[in-house]
PDB file with one MODEL, atoms N, CA, C and O in Angstrom:
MODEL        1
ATOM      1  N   UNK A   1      10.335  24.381  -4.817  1.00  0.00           N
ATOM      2  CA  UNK A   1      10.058  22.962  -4.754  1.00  0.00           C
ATOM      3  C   UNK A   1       8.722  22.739  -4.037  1.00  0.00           C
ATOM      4  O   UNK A   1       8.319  23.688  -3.364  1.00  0.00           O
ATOM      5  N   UNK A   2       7.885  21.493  -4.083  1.00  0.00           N
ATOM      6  CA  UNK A   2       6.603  21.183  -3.741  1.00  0.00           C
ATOM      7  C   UNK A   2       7.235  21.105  -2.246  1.00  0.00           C
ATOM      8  O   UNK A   2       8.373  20.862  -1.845  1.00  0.00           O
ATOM      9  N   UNK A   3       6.124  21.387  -1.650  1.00  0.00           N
ATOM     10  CA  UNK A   3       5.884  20.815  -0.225  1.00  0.00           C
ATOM     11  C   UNK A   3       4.933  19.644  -0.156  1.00  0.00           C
ATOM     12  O   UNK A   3       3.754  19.747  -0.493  1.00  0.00           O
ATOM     13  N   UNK A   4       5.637  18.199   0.421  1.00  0.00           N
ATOM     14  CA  UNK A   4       4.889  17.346   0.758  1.00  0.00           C
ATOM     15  C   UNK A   4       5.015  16.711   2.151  1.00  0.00           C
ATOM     16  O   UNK A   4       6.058  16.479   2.763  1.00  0.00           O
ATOM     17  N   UNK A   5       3.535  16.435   2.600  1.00  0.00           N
ATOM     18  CA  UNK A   5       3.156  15.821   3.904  1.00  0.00           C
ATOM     19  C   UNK A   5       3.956  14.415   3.700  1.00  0.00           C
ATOM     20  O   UNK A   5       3.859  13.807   2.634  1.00  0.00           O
ATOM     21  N   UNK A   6       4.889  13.850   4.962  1.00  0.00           N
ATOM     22  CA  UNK A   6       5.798  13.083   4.775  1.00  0.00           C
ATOM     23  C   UNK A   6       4.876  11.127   5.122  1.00  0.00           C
ATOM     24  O   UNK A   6       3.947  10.913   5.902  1.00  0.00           O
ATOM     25  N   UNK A   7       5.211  10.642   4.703  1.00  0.00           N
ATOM     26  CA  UNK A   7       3.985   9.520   4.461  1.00  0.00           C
ATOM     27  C   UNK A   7       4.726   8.199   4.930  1.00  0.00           C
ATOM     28  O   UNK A   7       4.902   7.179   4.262  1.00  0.00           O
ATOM     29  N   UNK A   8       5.190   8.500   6.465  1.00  0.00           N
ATOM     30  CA  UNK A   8       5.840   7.238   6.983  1.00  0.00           C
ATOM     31  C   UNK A   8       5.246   6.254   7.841  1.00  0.00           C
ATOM     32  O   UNK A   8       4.535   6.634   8.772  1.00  0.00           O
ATOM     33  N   UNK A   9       5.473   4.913   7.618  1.00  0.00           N
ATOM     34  CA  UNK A   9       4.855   3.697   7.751  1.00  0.00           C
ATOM     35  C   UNK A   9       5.899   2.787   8.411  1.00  0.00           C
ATOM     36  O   UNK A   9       7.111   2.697   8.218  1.00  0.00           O
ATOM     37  N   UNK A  10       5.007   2.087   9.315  1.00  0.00           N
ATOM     38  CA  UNK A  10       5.901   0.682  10.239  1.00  0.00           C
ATOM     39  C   UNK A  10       5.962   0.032   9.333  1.00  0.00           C
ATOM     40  O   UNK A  10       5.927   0.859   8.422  1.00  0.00           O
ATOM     41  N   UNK A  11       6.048  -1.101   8.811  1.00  0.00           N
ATOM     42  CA  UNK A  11       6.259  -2.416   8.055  1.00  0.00           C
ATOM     43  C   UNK A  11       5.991  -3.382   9.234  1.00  0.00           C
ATOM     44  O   UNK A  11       6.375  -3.002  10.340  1.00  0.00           O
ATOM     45  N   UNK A  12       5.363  -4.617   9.132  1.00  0.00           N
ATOM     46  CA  UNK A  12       5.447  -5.686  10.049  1.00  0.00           C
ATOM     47  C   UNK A  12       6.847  -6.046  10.118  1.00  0.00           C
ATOM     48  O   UNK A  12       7.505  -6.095   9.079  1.00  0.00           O
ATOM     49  N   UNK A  13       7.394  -6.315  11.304  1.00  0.00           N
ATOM     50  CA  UNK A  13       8.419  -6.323  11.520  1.00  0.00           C
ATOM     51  C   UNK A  13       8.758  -5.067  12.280  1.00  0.00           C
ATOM     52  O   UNK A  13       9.225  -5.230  13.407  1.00  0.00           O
ATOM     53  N   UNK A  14       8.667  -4.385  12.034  1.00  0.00           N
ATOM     54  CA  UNK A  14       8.828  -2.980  12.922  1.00  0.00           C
ATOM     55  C   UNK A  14       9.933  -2.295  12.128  1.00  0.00           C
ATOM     56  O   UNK A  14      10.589  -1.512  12.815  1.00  0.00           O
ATOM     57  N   UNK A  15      10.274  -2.387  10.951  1.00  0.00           N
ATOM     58  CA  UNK A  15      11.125  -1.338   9.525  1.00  0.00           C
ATOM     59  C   UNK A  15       9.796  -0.165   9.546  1.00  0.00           C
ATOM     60  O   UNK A  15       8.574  -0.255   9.429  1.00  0.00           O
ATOM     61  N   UNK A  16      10.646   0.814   9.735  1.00  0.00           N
ATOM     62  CA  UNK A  16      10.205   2.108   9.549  1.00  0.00           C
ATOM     63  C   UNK A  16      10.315   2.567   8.177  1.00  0.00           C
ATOM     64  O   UNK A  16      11.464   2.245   7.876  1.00  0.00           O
ATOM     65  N   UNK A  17       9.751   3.174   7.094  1.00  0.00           N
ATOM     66  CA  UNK A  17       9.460   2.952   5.800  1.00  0.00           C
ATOM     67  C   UNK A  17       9.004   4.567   5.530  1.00  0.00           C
ATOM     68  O   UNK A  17       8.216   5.228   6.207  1.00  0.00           O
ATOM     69  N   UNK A  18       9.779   4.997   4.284  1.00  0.00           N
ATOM     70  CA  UNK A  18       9.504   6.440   4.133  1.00  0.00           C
ATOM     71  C   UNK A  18       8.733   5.990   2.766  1.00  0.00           C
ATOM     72  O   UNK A  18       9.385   5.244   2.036  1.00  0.00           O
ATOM     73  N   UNK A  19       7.582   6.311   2.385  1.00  0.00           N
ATOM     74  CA  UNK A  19       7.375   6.086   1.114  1.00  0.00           C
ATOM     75  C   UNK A  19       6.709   7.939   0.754  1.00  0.00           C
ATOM     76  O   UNK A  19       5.950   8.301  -0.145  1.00  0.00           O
ATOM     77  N   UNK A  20       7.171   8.520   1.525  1.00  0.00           N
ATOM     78  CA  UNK A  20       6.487  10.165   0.619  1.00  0.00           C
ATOM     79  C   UNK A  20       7.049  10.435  -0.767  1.00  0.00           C
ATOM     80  O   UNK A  20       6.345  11.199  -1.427  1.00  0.00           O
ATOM     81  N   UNK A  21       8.375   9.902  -1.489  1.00  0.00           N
ATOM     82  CA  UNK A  21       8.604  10.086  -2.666  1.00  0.00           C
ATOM     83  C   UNK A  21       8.414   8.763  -3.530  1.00  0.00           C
ATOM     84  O   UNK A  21       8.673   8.688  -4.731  1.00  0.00           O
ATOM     85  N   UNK A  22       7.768   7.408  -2.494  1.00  0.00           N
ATOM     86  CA  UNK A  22       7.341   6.525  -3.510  1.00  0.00           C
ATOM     87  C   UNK A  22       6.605   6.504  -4.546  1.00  0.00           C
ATOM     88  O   UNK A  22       5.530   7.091  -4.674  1.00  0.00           O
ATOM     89  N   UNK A  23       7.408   5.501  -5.716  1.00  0.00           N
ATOM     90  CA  UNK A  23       5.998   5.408  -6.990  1.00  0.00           C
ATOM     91  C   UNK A  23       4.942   4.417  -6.343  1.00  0.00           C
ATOM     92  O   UNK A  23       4.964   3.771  -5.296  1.00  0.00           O
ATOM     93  N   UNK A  24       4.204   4.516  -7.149  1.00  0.00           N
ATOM     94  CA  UNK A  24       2.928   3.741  -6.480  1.00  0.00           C
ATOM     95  C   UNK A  24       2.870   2.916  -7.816  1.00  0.00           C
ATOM     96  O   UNK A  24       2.723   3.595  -8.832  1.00  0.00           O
ATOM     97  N   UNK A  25       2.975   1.391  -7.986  1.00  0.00           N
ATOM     98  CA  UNK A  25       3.274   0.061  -9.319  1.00  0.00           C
ATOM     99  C   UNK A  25       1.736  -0.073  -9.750  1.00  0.00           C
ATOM    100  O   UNK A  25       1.458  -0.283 -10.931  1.00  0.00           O
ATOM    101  N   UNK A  26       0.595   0.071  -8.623  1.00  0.00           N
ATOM    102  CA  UNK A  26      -0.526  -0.346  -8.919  1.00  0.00           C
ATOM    103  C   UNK A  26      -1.327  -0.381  -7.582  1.00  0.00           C
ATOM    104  O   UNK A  26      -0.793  -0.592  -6.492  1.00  0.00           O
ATOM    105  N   UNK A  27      -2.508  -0.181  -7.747  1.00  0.00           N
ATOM    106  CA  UNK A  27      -3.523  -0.312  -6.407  1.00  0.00           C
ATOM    107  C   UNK A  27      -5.079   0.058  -6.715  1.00  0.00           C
ATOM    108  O   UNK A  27      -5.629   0.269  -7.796  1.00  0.00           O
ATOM    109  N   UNK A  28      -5.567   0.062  -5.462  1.00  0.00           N
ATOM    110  CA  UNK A  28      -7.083   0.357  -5.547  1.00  0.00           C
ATOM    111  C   UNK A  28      -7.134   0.689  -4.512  1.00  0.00           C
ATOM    112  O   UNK A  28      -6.787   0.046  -3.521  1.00  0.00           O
ATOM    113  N   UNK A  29      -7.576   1.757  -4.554  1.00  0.00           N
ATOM    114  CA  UNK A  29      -7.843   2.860  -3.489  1.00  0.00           C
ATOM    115  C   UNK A  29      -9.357   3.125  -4.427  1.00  0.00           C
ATOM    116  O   UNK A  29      -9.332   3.988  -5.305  1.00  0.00           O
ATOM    117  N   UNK A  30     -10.519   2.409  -4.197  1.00  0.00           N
ATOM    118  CA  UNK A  30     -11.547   3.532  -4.244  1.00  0.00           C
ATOM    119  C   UNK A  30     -12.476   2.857  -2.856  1.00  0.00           C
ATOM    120  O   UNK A  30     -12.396   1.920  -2.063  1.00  0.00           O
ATOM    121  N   UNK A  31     -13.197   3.784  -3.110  1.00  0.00           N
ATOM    122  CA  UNK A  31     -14.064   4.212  -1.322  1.00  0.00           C
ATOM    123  C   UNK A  31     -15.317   3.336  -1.819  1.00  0.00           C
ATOM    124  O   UNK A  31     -15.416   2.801  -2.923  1.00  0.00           O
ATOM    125  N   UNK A  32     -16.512   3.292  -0.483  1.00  0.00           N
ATOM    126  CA  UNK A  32     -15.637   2.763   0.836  1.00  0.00           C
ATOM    127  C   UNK A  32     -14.574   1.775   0.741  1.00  0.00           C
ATOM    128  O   UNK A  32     -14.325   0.906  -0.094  1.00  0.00           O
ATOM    129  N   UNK A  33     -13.804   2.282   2.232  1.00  0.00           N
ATOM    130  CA  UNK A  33     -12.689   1.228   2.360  1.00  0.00           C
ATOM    131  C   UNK A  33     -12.547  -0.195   2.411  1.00  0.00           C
ATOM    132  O   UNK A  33     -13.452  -0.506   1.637  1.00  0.00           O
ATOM    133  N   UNK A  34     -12.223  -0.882   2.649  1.00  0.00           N
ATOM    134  CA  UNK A  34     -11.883  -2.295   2.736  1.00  0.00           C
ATOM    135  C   UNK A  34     -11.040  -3.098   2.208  1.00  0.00           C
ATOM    136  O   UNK A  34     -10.206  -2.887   1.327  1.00  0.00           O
ATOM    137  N   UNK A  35     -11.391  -4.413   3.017  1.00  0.00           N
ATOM    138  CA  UNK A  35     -10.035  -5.529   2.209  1.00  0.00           C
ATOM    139  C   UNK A  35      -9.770  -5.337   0.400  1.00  0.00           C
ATOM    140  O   UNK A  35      -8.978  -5.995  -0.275  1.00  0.00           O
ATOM    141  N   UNK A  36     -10.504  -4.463   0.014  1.00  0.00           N
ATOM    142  CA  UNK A  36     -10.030  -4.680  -1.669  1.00  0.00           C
ATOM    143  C   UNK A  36      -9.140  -3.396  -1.881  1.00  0.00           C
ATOM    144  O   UNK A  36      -8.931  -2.983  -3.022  1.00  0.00           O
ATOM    145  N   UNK A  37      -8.556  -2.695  -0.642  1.00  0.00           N
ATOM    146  CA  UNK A  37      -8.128  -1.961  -1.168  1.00  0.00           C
ATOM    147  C   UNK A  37      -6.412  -2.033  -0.577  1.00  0.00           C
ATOM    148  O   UNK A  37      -5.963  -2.400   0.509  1.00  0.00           O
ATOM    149  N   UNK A  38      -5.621  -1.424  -2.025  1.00  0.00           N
ATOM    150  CA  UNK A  38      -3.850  -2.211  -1.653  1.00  0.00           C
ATOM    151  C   UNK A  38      -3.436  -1.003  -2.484  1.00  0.00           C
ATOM    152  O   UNK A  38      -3.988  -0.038  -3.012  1.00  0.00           O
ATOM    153  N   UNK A  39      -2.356  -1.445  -2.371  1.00  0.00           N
ATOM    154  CA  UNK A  39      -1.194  -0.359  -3.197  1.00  0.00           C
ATOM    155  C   UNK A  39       0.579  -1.172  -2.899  1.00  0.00           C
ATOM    156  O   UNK A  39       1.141  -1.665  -1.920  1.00  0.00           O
ATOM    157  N   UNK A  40       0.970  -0.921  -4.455  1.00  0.00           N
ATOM    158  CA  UNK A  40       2.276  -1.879  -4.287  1.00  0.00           C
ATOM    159  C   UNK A  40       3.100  -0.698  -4.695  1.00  0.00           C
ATOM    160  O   UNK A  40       2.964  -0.163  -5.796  1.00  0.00           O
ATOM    161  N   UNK A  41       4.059  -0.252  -3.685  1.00  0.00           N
ATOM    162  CA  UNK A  41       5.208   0.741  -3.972  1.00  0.00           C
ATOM    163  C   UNK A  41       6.460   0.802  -4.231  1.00  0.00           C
ATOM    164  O   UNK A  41       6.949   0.963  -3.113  1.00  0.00           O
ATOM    165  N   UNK A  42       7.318   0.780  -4.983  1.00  0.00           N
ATOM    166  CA  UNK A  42       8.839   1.189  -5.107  1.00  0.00           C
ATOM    167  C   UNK A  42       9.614   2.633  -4.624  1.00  0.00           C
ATOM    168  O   UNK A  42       9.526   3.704  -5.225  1.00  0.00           O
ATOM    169  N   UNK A  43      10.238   2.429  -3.632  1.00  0.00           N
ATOM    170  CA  UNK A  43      10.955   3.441  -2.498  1.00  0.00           C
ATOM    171  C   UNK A  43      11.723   4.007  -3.742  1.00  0.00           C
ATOM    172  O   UNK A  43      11.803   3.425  -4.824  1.00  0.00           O
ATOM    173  N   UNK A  44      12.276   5.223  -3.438  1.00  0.00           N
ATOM    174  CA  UNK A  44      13.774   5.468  -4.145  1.00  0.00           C
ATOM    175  C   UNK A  44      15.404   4.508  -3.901  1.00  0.00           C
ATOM    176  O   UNK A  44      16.477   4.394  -4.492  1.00  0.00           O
ATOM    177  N   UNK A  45      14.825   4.038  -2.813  1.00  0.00           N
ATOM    178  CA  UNK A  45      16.038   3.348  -2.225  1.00  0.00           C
ATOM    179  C   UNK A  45      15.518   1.562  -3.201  1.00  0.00           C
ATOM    180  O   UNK A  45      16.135   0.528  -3.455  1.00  0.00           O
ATOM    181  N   UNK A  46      14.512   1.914  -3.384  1.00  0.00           N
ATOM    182  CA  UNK A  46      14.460  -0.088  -4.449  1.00  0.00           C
ATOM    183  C   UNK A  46      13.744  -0.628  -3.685  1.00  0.00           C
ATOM    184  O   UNK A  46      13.183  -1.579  -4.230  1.00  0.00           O
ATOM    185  N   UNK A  47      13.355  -0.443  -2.232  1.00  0.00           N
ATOM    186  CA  UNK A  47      12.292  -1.351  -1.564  1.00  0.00           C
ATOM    187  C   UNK A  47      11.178  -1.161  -1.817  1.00  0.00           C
ATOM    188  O   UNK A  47      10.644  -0.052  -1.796  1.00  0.00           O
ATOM    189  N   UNK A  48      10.473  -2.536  -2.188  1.00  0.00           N
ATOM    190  CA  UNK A  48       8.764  -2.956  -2.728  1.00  0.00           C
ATOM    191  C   UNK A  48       8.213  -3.104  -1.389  1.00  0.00           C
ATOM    192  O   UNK A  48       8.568  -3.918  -0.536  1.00  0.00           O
ATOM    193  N   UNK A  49       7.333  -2.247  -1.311  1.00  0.00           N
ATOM    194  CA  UNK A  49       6.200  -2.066  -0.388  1.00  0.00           C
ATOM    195  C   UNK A  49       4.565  -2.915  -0.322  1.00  0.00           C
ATOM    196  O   UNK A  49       3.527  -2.479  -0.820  1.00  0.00           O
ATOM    197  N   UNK A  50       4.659  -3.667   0.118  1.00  0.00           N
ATOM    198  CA  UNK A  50       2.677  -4.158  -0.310  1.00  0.00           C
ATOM    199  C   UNK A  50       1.976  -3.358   0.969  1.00  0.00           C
ATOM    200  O   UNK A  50       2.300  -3.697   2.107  1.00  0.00           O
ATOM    201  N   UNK A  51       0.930  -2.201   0.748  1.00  0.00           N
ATOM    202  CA  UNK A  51       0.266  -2.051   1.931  1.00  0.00           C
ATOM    203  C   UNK A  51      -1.280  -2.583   1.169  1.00  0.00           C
ATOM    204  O   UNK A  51      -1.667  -2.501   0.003  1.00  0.00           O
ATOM    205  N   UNK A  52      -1.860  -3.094   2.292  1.00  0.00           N
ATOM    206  CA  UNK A  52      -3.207  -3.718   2.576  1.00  0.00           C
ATOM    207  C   UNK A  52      -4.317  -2.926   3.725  1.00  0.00           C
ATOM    208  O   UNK A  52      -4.028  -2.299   4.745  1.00  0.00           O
ATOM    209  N   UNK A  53      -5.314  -3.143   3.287  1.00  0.00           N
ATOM    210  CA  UNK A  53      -6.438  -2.214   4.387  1.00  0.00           C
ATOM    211  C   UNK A  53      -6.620  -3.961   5.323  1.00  0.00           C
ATOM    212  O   UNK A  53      -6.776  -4.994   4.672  1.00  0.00           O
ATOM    213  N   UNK A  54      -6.574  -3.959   6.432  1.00  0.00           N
ATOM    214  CA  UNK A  54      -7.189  -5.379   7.194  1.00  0.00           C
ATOM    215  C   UNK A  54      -8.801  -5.229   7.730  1.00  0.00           C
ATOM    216  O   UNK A  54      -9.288  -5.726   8.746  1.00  0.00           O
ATOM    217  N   UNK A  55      -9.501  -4.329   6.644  1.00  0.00           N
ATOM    218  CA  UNK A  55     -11.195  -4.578   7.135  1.00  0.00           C
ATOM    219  C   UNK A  55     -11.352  -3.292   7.491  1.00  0.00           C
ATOM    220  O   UNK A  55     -12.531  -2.960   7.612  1.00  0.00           O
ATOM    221  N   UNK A  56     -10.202  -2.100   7.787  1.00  0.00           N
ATOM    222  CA  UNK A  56     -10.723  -0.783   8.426  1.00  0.00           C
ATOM    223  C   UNK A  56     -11.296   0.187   7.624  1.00  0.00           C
ATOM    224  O   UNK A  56     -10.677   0.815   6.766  1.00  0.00           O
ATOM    225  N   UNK A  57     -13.050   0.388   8.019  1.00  0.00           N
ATOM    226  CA  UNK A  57     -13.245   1.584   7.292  1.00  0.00           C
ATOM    227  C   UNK A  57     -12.604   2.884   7.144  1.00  0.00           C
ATOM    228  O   UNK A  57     -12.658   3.462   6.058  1.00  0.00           O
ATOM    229  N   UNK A  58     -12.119   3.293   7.951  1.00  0.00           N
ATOM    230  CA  UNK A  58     -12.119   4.376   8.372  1.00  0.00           C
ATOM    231  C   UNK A  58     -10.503   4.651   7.631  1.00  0.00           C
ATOM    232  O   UNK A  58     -10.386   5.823   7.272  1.00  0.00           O
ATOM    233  N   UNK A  59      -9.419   3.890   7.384  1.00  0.00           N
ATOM    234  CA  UNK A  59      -8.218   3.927   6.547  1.00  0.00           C
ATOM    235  C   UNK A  59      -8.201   3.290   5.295  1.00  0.00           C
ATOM    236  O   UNK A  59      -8.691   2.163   5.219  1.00  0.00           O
ATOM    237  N   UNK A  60      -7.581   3.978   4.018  1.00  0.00           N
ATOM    238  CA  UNK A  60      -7.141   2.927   2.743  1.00  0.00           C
ATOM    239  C   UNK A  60      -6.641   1.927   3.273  1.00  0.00           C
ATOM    240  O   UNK A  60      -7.003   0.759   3.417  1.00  0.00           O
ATOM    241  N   UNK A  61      -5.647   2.591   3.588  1.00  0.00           N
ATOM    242  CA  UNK A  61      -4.343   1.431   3.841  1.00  0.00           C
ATOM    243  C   UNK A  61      -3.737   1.349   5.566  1.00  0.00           C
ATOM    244  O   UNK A  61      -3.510   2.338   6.263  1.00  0.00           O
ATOM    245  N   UNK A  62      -3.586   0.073   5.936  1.00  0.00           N
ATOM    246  CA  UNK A  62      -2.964   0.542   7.368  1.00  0.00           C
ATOM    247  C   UNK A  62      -2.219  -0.992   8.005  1.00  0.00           C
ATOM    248  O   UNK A  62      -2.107  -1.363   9.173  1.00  0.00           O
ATOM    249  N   UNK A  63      -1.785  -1.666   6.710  1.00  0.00           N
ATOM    250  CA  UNK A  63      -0.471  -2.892   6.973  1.00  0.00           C
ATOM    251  C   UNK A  63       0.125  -2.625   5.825  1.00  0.00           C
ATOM    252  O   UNK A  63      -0.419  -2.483   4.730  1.00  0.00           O
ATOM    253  N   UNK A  64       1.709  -2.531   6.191  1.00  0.00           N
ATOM    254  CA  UNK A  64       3.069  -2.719   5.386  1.00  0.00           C
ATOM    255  C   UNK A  64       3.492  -3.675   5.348  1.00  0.00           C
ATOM    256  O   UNK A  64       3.444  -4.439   6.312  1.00  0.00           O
ATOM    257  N   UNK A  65       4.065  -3.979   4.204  1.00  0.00           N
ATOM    258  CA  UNK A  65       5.289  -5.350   4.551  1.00  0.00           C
ATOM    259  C   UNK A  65       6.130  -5.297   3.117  1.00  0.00           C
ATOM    260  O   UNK A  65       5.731  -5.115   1.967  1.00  0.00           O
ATOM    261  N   UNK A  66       7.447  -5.529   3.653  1.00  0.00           N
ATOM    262  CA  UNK A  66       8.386  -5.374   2.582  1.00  0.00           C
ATOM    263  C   UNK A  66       8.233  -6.741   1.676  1.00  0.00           C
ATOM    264  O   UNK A  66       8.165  -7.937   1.959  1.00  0.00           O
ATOM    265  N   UNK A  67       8.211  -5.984   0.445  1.00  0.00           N
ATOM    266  CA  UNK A  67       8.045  -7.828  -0.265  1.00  0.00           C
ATOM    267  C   UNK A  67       9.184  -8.091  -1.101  1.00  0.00           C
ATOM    268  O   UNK A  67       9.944  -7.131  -0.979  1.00  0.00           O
ATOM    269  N   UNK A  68       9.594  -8.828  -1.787  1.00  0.00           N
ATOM    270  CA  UNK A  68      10.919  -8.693  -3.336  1.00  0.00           C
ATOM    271  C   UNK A  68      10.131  -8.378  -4.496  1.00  0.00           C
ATOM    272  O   UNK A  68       8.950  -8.622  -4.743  1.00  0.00           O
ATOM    273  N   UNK A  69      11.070  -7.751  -5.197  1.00  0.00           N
ATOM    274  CA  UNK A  69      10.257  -6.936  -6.427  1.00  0.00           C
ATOM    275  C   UNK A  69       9.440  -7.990  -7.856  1.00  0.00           C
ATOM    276  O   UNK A  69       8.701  -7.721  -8.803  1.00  0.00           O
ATOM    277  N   UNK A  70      10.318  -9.697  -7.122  1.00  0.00           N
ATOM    278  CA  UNK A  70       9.634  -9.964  -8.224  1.00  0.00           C
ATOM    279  C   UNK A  70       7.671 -10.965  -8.137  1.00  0.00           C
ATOM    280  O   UNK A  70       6.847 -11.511  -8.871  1.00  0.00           O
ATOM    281  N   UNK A  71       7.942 -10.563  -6.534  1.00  0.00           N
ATOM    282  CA  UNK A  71       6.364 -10.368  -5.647  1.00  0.00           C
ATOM    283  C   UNK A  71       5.518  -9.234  -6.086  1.00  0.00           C
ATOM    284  O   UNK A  71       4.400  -9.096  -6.582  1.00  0.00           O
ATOM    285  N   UNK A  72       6.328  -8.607  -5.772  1.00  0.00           N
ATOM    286  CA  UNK A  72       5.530  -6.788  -6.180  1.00  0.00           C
ATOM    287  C   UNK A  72       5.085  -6.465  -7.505  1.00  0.00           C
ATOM    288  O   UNK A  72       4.127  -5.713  -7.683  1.00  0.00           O
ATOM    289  N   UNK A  73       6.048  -7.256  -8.917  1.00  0.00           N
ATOM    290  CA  UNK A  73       5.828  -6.907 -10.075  1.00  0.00           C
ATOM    291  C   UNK A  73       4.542  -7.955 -10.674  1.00  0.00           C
ATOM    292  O   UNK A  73       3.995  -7.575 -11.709  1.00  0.00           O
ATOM    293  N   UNK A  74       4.059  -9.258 -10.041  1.00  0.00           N
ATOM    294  CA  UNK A  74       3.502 -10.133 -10.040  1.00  0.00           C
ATOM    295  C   UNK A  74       2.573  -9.981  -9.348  1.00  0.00           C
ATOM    296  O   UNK A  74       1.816 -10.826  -9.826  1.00  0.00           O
ATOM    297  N   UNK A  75       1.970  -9.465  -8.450  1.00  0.00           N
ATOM    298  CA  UNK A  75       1.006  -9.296  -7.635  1.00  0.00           C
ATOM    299  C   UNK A  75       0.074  -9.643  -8.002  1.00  0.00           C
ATOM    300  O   UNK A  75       0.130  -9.848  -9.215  1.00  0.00           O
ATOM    301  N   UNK A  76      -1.374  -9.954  -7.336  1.00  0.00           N
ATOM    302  CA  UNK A  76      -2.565  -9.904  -7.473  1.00  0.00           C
ATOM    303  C   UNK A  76      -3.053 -10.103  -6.568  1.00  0.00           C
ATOM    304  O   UNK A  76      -2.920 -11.164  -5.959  1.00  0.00           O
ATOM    305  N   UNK A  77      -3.753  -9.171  -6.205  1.00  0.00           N
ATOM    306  CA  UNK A  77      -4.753  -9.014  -5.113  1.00  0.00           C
ATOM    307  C   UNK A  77      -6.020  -9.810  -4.549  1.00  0.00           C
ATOM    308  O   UNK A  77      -7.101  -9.678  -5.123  1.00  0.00           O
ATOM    309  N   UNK A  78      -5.915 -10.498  -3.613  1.00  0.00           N
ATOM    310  CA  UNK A  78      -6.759 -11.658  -3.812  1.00  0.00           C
ATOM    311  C   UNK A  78      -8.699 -10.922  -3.270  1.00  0.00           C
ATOM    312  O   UNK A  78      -9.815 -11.416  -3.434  1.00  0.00           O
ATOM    313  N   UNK A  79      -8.342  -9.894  -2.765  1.00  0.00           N
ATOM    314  CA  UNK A  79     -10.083  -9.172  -2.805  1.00  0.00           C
ATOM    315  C   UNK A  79     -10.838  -8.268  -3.605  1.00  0.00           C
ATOM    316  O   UNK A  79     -10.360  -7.135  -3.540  1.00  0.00           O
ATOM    317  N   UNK A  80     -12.035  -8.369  -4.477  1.00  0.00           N
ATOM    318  CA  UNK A  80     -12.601  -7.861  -4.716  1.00  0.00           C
ATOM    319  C   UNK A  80     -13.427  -6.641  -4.099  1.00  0.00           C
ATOM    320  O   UNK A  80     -14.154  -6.919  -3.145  1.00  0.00           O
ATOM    321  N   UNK A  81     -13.386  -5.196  -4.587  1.00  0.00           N
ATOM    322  CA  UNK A  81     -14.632  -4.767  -3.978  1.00  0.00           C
ATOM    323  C   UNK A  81     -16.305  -5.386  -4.037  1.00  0.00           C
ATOM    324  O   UNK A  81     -16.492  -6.013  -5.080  1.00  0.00           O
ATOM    325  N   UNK A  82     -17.167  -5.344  -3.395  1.00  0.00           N
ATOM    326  CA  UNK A  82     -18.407  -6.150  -3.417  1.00  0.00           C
ATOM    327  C   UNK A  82     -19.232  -4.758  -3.803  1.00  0.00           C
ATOM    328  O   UNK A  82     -18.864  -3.722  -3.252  1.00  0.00           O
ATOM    329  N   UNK A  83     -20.210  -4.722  -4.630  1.00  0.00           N
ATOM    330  CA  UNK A  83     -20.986  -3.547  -4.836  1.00  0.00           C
ATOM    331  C   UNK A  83     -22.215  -3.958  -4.047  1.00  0.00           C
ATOM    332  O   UNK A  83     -22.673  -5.090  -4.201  1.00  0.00           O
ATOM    333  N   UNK A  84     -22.718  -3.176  -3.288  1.00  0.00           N
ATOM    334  CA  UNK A  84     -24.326  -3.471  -2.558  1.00  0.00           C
ATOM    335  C   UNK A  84     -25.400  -2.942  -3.792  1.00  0.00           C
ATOM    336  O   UNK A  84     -25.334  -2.206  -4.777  1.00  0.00           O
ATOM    337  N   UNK A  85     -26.300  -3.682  -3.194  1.00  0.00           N
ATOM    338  CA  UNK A  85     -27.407  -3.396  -4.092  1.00  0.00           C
ATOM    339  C   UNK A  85     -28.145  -2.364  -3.440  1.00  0.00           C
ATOM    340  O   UNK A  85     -29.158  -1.903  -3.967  1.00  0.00           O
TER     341      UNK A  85
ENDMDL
END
């Protein structure tokens, strides 16, 4: 079987959140970091995940919050990446 690095997260609220075997519904993860970058997850257990970057370069992602799936399946991300000239 694979070995994977285990990928656990607070949630606001303080829910401790395993998402290392989460699917990932949709996101943007490309570099540099910033507010445009998210990821919406489904646990094995059924909990929808929204994580958000809040401005940090230096992390993709680094706020959780549990949302309902029919938030999660609807989503849209309200930031753009900005390209510099």
């Amino acid at each position: 079987m694979t070995q994977h690095s285990l990928y656990l997260v607070t949630a606001q609220g303080g829910e401790q959140l395993d998402l290392t075997y989460a699917k990932e519904l949709r996101s943007n993860n490309l570099f540099p970091f910033g507010l445009h970058n998210y990821a919406i997850y489904r646990t094995p257990e059924g909990v929808y995940v929204k994580a958000t970057n809040s401005d940090n370069p230096n992390l993709m992602l680094d706020q959780y919050e549990v949302i309902e799936e029919a938030a999660a399946r609807g989503y849209s991300h309200p930031h753009q990446r900005v390209e510099e000239e």
